[in-house]
KEKE-3310 file (N, C-alpha, C; in steps of 0.2 Angstrom, whole numbers, plus 5000, padded with zeros to 4 digits):
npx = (5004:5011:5018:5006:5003:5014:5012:5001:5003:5005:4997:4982:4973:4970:4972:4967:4972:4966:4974:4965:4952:4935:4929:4936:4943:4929:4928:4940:4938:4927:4931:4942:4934:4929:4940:4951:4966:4970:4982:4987:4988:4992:4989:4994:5003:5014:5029:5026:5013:5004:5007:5004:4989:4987:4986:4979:4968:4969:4967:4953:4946:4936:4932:4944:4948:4942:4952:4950:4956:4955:4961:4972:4963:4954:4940:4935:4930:4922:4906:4907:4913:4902:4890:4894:4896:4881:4875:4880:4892:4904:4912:4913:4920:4932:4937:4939:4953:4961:4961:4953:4949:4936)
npy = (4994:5005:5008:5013:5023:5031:5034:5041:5051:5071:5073:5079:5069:5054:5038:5023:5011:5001:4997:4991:4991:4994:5003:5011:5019:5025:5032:5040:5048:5054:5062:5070:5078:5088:5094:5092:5085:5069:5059:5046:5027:5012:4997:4986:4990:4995:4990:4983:4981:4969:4967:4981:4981:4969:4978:4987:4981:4977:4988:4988:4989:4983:4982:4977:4988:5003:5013:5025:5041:5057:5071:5063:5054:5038:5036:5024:5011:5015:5014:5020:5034:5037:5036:5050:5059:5058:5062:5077:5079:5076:5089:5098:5091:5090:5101:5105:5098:5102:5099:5106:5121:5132)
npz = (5000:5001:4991:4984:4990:4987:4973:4972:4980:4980:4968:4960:4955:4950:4940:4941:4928:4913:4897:4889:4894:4893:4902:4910:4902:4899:4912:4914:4902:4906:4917:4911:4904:4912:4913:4918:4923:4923:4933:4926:4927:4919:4920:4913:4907:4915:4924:4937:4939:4942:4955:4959:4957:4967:4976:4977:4978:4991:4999:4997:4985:4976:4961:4949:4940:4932:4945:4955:4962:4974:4974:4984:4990:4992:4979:4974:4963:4945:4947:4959:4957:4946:4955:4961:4951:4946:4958:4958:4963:4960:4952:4964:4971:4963:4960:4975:4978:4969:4954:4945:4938:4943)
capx = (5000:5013:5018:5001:5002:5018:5009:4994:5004:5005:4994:4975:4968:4975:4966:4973:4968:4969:4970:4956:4946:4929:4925:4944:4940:4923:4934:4945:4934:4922:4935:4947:4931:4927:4947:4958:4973:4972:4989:4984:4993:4991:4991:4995:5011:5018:5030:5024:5006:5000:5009:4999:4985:4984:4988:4973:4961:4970:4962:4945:4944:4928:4934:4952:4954:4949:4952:4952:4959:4955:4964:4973:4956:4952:4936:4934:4929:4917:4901:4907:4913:4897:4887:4897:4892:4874:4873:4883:4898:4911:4915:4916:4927:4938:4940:4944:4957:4964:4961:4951:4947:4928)
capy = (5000:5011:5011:5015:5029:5036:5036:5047:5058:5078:5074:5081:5065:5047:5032:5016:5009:4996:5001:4986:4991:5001:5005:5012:5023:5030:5037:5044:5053:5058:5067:5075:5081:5092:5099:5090:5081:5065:5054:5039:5022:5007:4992:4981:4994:4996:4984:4978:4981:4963:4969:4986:4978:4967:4980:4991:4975:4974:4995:4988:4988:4981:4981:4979:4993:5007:5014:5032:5042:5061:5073:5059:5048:5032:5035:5017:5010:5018:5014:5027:5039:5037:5041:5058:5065:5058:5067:5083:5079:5074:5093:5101:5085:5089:5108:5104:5095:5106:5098:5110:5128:5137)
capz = (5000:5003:4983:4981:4992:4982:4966:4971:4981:4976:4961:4960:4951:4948:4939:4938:4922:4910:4891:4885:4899:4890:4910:4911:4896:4899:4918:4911:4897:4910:4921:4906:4901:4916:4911:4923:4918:4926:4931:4921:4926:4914:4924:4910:4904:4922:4927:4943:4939:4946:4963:4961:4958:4973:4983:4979:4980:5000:5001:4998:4979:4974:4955:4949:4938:4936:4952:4956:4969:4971:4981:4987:4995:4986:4975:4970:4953:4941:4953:4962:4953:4944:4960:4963:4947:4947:4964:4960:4969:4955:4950:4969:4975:4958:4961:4983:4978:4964:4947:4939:4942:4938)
cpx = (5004:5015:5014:5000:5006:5016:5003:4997:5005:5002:4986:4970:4973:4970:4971:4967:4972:4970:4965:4953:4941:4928:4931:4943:4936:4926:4935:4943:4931:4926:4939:4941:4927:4935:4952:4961:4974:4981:4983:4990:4989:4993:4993:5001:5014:5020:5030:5016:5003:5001:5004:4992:4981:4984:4981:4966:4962:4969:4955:4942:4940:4932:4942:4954:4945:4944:4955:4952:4959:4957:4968:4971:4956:4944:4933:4935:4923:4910:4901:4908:4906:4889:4887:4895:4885:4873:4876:4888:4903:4914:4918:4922:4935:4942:4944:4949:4964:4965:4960:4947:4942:4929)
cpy = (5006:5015:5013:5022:5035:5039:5042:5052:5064:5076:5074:5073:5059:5043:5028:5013:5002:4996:4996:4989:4998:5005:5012:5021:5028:5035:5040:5050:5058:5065:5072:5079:5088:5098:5099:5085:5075:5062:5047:5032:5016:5000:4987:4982:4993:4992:4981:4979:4978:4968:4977:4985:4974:4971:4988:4987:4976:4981:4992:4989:4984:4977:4981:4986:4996:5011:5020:5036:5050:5064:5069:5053:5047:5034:5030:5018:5014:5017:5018:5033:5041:5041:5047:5061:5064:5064:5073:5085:5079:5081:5097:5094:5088:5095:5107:5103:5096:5104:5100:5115:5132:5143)
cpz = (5000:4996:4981:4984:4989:4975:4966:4974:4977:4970:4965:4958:4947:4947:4937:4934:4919:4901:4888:4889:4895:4899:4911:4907:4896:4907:4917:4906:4902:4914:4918:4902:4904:4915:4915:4919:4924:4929:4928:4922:4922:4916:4921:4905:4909:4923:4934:4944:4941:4954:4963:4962:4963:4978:4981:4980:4988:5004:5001:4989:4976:4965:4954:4943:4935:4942:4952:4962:4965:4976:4986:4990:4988:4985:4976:4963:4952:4944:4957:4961:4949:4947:4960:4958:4945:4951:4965:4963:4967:4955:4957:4972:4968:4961:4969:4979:4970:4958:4944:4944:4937:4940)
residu = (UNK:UNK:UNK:UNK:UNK:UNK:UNK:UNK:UNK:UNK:UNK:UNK:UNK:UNK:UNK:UNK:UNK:UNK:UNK:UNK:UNK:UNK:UNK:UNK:UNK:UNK:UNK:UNK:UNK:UNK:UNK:UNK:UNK:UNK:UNK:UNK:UNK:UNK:UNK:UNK:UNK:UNK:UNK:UNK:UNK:UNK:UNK:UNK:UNK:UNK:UNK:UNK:UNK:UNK:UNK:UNK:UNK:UNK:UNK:UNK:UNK:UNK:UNK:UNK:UNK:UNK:UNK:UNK:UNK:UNK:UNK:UNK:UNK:UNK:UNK:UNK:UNK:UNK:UNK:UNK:UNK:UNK:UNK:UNK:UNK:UNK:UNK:UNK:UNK:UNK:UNK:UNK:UNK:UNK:UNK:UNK:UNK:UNK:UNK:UNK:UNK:UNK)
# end
């Protein structure tokens, strides 16, 4: 966990992704379309992407990719990102945590 905590630190917006994954895809659309600049990790380019992998399953990841982290704090997978901007939540959580400014 702790590699996992070095990847998200000082960045606004981290998704670990997969490049097959459609789920992965529409993430990362949805967020670069509000005008942030995600980190984007590619669990299937990364060389120890298994090892990252189990180690966001052993935070409480639901799904294995993708997995997003905002301001730091783990999201989850696309069910819950999906929530937050159902419920209006997605663009003030972006802005706190300095991704993108209205």
């Amino acid at each position: 966990m702790e590699v996992i905590a070095r990847m998200v630190a000082d960045r606004p917006v981290v998704i670990f992704s997969r490049t097959t994954c459609c789920m992965s895809h529409t993430i990362k659309t949805l967020i670069s379309g509000f005008g942030a600049n995600p980190t984007v990790y590619e669990l299937d380019e990364v060389e120890n992407g298994g090892q990252i992998e189990r180690a966001l399953q052993q935070m409480g990841c639901k799904v294995s990719v993708p997995v997003v982290f905002i301001g730091q704090q783990l999201i989850g997978g696309p069910n819950q990102v999906m929530s937050l901007q159902v419920r209006n939540q997605l663009v003030p959580l972006l802005i706190r945590a300095g991704a993108i400014w209205l």
